[in-house]
N, C-alpha and C positions, 0 to 999 in steps of 0.2 A: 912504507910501513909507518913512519913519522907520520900520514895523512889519518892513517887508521887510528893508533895507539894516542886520542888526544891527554889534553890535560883533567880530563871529566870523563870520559869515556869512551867505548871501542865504537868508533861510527863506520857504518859499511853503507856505501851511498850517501842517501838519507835519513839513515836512521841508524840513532845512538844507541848503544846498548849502555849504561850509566853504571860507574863502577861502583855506586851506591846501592844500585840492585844486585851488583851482583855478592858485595859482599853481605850482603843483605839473604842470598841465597846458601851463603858459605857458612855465615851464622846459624842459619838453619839446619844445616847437615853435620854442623860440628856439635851443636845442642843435641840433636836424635842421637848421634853417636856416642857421647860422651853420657848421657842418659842411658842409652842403650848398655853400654857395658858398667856402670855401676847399677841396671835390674839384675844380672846375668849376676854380677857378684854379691845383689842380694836374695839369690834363688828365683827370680822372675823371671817367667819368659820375656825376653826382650823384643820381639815381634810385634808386642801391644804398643810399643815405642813408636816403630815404625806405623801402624796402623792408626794410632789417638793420631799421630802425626799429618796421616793424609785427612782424618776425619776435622780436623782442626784449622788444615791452610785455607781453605774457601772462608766458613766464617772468620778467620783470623783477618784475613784481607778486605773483607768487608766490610768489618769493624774498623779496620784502620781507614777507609776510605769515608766512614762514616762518623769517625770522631773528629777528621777534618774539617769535611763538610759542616757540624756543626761548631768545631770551634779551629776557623781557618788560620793563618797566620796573620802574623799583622799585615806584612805587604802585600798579601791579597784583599785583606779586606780595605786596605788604603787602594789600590787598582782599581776597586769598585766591584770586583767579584766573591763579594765575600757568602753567606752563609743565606742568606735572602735570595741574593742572586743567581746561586747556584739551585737548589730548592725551585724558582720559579721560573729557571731556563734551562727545564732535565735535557733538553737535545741537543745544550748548546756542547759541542767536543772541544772544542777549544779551550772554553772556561766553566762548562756546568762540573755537575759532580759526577760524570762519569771519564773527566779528561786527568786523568792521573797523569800522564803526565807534564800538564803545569801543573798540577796541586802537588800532595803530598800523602803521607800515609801517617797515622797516630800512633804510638806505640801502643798508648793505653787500650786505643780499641782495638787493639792487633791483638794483645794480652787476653781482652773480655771475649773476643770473637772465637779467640783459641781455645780459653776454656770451656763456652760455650759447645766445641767442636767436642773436645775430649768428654763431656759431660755426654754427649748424643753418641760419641762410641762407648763408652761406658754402661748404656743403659745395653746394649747389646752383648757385655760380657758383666751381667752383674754379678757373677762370682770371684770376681775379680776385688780384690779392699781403694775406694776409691782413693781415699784419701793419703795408702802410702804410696801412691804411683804418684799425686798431686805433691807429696815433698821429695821425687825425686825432677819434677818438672818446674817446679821452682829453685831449686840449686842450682839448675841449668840456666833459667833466665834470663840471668847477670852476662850470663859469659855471652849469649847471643845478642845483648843489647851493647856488649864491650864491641863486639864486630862490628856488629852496623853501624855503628858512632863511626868507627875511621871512617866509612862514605861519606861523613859531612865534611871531611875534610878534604875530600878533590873538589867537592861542590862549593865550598868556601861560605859554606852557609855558617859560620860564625854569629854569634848576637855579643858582641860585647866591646865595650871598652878598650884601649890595651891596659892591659892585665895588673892587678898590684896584687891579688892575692893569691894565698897559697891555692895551688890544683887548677887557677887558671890557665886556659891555654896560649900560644902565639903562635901568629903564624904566618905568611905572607899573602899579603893583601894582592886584590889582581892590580896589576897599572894602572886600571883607568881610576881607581880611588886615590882621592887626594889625601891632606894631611888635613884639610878641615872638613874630612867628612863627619855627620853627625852618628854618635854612637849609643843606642840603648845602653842604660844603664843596667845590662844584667852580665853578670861576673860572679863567680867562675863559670865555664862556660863548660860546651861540650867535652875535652878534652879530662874535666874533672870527673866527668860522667865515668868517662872511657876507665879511668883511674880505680874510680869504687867501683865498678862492675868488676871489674878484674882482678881488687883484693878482694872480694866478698866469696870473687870462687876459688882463690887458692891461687891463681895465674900471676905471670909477669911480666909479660911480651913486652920489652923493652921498655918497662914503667916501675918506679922506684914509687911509689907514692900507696899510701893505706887510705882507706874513709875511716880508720876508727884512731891515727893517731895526727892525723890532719899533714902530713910529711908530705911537701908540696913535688909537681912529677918530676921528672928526669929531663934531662935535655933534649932527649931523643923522642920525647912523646909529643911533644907538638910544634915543633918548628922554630920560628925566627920571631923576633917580634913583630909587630903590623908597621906597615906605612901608610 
């Protein structure tokens, strides 16, 4: 079972299932749901939850594989695969823009994709008021982008510094990183992400920390410091 359950994800064989996707799926269904029962309790069929929902995953993932593509990470575009390259080698699976996964996904074009989706089931129920279904899809937002943030922390995709301000995270470095390894200057990192997402929707999943009174997290939200 220890071969199965890694540090990063459930591998069977050859292939990884990445506990980034999956919370990333969990995000998704705890958003519909929680969406779902605040229409119901504002007299809304809640079905169009489920339904904007399915009409929205496809461009949503689309959009995130396309916001990549044009604006990659930095260590892909330092690897030499960056936004040119993928663009001018569509068949490459390895490294073009159709190998998710080495790349990654954008939240923002996940956002734009998704609306886009909701916008194309909408024009299908246009008796429906779009715009109060859109602020019960925005409330939810927060709380699906607090989920997906914990995946980056099996993946140790971190960008930052060790930590000196308030909302920054820490957390254990893998072993093969030294003490002089070279660290972007960007802080507070993920972890403060996880923070404001979480007070904006009302939640607390073991995080003591606001975005509106800067009250740095808890000890239980991000780990140990780096080595």
């Amino acid at each position: 079972m220890a071969d199965i359950f890694g540090p990063q994800g459930i591998t069977i064989g050859s292939f990884t299932i990445y506990y980034y996707g999956i919370l990333i799926v969990i995000g998704i269904l705890v958003c519909a749901g929680v969406a779902s029962g605040m229409a119901k309790r504002a007299g809304k069929d809640p079905d169009h939850i489920w339904g904007g929902l399915t009409w929205a995953l496809i461009p949503a993932l689309i959009g995130a594989r396309l916001w990549f593509v044009l604006f990659p990470a930095e260590s892909v575009v330092a690897a030499g695969h960056g936004t040119y390259y993928m663009l001018t080698h569509p068949f490459d699976l390895e490294y073009g823009p159709f190998a998710i996964r080495y790349g990654g996904l954008g939240i923002w074009g996940a956002v734009i994709g998704g609306l886009f989706g909701i916008y194309l089931y909408w024009r299908r129920h246009r008796e429906e008021p779009l715009l109060e279904w859109l602020d019960i899809v925005i409330v939810v937002l927060p709380l699906g982008q607090a989920i997906g943030r914990w995946g980056t922390s099996s993946t140790t995709s971190f960008t930052a510094r060790p930590p000196t301000s308030p909302g920054a995270s820490r957390f254990h470095a893998p072993p093969a990183w030294s003490r002089t390894t070279t660290w972007p200057s960007t802080a507070p990192t993920r972890a403060s992400t996880r923070c404001s997402c979480t007070s904006r929707c009302g939640t607390s999943s073991r995080l003591a920390c606001s975005s509106t009174c800067g009250a740095p997290c808890a000890a239980g939200s991000g780990g140990a410091t780096s080595r």
